[in-house]
C-alpha positions as CSV (number, residue, x, y, z in Angstrom):
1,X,0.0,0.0,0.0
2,X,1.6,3.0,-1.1
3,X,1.6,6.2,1.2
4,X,1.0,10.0,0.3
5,X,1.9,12.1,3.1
6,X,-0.8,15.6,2.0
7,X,0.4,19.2,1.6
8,X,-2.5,21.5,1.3
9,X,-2.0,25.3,-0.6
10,X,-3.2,28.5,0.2
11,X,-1.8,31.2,-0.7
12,X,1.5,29.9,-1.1
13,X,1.3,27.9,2.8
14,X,1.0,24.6,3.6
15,X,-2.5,24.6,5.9
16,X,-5.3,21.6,6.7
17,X,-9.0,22.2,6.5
18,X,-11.7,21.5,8.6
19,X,-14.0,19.4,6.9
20,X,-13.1,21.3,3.6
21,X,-14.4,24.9,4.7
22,X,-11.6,27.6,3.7
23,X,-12.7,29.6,6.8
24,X,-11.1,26.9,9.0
25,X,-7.5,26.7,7.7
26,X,-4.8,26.0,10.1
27,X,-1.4,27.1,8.7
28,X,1.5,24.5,9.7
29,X,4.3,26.2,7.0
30,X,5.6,29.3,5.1
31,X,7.7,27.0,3.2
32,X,6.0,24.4,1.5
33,X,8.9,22.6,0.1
34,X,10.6,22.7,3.6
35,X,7.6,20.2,4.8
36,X,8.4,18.1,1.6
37,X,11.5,18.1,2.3
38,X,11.4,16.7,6.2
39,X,8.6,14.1,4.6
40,X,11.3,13.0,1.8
41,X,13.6,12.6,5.0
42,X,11.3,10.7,7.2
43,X,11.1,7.9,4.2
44,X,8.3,9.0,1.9
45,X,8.3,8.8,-1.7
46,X,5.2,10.2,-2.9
47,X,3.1,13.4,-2.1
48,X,-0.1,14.4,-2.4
49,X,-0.9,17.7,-3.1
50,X,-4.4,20.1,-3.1
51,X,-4.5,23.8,-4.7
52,X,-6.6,24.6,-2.6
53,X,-7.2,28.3,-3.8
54,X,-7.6,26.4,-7.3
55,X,-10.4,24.2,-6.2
56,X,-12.3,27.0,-5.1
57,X,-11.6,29.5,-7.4
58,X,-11.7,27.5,-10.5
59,X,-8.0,28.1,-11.9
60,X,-4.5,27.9,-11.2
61,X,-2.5,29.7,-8.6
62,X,-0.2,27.6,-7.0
63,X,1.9,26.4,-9.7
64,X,5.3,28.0,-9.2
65,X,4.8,26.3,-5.5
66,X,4.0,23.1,-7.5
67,X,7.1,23.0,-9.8
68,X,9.0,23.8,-6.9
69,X,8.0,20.7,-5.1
70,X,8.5,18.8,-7.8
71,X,11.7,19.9,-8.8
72,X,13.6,20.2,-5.2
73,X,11.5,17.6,-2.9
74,X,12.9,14.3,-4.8
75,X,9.0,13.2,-4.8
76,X,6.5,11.7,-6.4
77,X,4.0,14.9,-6.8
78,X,0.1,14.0,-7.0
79,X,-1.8,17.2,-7.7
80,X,-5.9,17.9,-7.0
81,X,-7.6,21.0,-6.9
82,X,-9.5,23.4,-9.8
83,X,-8.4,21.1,-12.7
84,X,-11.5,20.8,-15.5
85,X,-10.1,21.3,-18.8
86,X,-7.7,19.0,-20.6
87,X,-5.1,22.1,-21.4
88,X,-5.2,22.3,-17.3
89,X,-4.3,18.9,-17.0
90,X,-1.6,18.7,-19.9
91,X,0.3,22.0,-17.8
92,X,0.1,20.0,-15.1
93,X,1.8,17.0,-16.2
94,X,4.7,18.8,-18.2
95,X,5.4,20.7,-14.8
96,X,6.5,17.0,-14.2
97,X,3.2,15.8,-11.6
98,X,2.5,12.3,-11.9
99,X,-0.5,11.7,-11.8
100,X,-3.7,14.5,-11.9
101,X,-6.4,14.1,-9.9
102,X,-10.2,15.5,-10.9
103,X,-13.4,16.0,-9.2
104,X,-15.9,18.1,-9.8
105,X,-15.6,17.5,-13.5
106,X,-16.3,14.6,-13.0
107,X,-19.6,15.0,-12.0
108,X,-20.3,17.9,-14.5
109,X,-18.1,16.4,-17.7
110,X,-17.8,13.2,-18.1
111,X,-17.1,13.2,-20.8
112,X,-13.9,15.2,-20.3
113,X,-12.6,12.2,-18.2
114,X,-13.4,10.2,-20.4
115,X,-10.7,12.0,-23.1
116,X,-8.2,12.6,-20.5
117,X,-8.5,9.0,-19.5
118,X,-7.8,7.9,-23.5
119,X,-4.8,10.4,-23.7
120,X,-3.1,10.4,-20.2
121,X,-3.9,6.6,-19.1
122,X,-2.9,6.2,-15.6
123,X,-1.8,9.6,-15.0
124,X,-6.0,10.6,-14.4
125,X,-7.2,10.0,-11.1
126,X,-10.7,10.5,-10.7
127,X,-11.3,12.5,-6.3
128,X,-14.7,11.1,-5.2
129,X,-15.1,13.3,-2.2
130,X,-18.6,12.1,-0.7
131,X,-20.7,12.9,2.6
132,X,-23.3,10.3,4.0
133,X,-22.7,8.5,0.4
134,X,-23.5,11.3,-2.0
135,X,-20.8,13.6,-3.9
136,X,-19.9,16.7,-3.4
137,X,-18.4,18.9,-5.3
138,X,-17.0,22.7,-5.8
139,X,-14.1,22.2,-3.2
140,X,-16.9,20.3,-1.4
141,X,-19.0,23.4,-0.6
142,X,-22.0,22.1,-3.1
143,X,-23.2,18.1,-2.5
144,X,-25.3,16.3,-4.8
145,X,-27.8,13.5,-5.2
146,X,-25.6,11.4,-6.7
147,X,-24.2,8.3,-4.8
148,X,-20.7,7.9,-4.8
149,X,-20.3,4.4,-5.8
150,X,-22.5,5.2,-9.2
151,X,-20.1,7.9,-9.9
152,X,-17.1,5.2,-9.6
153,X,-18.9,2.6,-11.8
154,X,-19.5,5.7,-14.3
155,X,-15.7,6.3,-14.0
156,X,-14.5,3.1,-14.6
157,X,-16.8,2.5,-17.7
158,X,-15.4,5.6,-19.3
159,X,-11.7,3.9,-18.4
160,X,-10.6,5.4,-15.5
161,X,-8.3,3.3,-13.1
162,X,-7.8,5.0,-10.0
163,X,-10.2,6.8,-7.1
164,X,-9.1,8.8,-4.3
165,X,-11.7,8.5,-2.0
166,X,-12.7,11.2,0.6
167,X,-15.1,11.0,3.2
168,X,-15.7,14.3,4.2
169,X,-17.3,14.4,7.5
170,X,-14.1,12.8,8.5
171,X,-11.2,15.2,6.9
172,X,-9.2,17.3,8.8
173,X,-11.2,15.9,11.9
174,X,-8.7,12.9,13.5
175,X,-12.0,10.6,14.1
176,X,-10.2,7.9,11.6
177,X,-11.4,6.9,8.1
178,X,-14.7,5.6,7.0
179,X,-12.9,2.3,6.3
180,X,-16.4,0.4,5.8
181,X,-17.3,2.8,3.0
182,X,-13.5,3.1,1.5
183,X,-13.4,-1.2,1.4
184,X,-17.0,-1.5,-0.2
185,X,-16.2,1.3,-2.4
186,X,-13.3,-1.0,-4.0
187,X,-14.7,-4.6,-3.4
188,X,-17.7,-3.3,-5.3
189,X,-16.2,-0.9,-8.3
190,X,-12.7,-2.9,-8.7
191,X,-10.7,0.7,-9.1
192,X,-7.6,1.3,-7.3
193,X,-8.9,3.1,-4.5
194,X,-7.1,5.5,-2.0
195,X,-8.3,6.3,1.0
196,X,-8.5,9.7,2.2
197,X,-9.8,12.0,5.0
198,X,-9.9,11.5,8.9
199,X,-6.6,9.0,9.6
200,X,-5.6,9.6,12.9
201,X,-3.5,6.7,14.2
202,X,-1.2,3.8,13.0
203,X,-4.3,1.8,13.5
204,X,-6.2,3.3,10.6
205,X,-3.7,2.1,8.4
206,X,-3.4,-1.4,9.7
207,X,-7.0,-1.8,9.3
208,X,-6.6,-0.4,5.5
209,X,-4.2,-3.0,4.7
210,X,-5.9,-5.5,6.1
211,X,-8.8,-4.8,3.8
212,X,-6.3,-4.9,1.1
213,X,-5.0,-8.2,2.2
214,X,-8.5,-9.3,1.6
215,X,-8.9,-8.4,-1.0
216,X,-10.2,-4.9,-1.9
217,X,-8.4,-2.7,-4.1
218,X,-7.2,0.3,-1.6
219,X,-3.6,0.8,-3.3
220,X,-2.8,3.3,-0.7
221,X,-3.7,6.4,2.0
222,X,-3.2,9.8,2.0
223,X,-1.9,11.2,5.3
224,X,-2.6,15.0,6.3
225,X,-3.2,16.6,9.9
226,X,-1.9,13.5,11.5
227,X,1.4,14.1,10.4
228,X,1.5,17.8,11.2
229,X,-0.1,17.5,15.2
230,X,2.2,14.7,15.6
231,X,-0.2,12.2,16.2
232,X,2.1,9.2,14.6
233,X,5.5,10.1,13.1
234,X,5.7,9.1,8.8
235,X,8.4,6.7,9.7
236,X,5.9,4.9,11.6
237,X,3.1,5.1,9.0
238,X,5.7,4.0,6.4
239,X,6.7,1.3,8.1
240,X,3.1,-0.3,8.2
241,X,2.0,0.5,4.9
242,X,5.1,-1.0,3.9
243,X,4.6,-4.6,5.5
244,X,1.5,-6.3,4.9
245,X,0.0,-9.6,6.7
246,X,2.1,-11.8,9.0
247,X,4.5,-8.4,10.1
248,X,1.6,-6.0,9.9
249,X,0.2,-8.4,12.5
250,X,3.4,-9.5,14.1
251,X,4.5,-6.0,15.3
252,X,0.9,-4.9,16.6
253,X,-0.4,-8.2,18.3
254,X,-4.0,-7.9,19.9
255,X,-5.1,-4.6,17.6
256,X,-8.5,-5.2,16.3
């Protein structure tokens, strides 16, 4: 199970949400890349990364931080946030990100995933970010009446590969992931599911990978105010996600 430690951007800072609401950021660093950096350090070879200005206003403004990351961190950059046309997407990529993630388009044009998915491949990552099992969208300020497992089967029709999967009454909120919902989610749509929003402890991962180990496709986590309050180092976290079955169990006898 792969792990992607989150940097959030707002104006430049690295900050955590509440629940998504802009009003309730929390600012951890002036120096985005520094955080990278000290993740990069701690083990971690991926990152996952939300323009957060992006996804509410609708358009870039945090690339020169993105390229930045990319460039200096030594990591594997994911990026979310604002991204709904193809050109947005292609910008994205050349800056050197990995792999694009896309939401609210999604859920407004298809059909637009549907041609990223045919000229990017594996690169598009579909974000479901859902609330009592319906989508929501607009940096999660507007929810719908669509369930988020129809939206996954509608993905993966179209050709899309991979989720990331938020529940968003847990984000930002330490309460632990809607494992339940993140394990049907993947048992029932067969996409390469990561889980997002509400991991608290090295527990939360144990269980993820144990759901894994059974069989549902949750290919990794993503890892936000956790990390930043100190709640479980990424050292820790990496060295769970990075053992599976008899030494996930071995190490933490009589969890669950």
């Amino acid at each position: 199970m792969r792990l992607f430690p989150a940097i959030d951007l707002k104006e430049g800072k690295a900050v955590r949400l509440l629940q998504g609401r802009m009003e309730d950021a929390t600012v951890y660093g002036d120096q985005p890349l520094e955080v990278a950096r000290n993740f990069k350090a701690q083990g971690a070879d991926s990152l996952h990364v939300v323009d957060l200005d992006g996804a509410f206003a609708g358009k870039p403004i945090n690339d020169a931080v993105i390229l930045k990351l990319i460039q200096s961190s030594g990591l594997r950059v994911q990026v979310g946030g604002g991204i709904r046309t193809l050109e947005r997407i292609e910008e994205l990529l050349e800056l050197g990100v990995e792999r694009v993630i896309l939401g609210t388009v999604a859920v407004r044009h298809p059909e637009l995933i549907q041609k990223a998915a045919e000229r990017f491949g594996e690169a598009i990552v579909v974000g479901i970010d859902a609330k009592d099992g319906l989508v929501a969208v607009q940096g999660w300020a507007e929810k719908t009446e669509i369930r988020a497992l129809d939206l996954a089967l509608k993905m993966k029709e179209i050709g899309v590969k991979h989720l990331v999967f938020t529940d968003i009454s847990r984000d930002g909120m330490l309460q632990g992931p809607n494992i339940q919902s993140t394990a049907e989610l993947a048992r029932l749509s067969g996409l390469q599911v990561v889980a997002s929003g509400g991991i608290s402890r090295v527990e939360d991962l144990i269980l993820l990978q144990r759901e894994a180990d059974k069989g549902a496709s949750i290919e990794g986590a993503i890892v936000g105010k956790a990390l930043y309050t100190g709640a479980f180092s990424l050292a820790d976290a990496l060295r769970v996600v990075r053992h599976s079955g008899e030494a996930v169990d071995k190490d933490h006898k009589g969890e669950g």
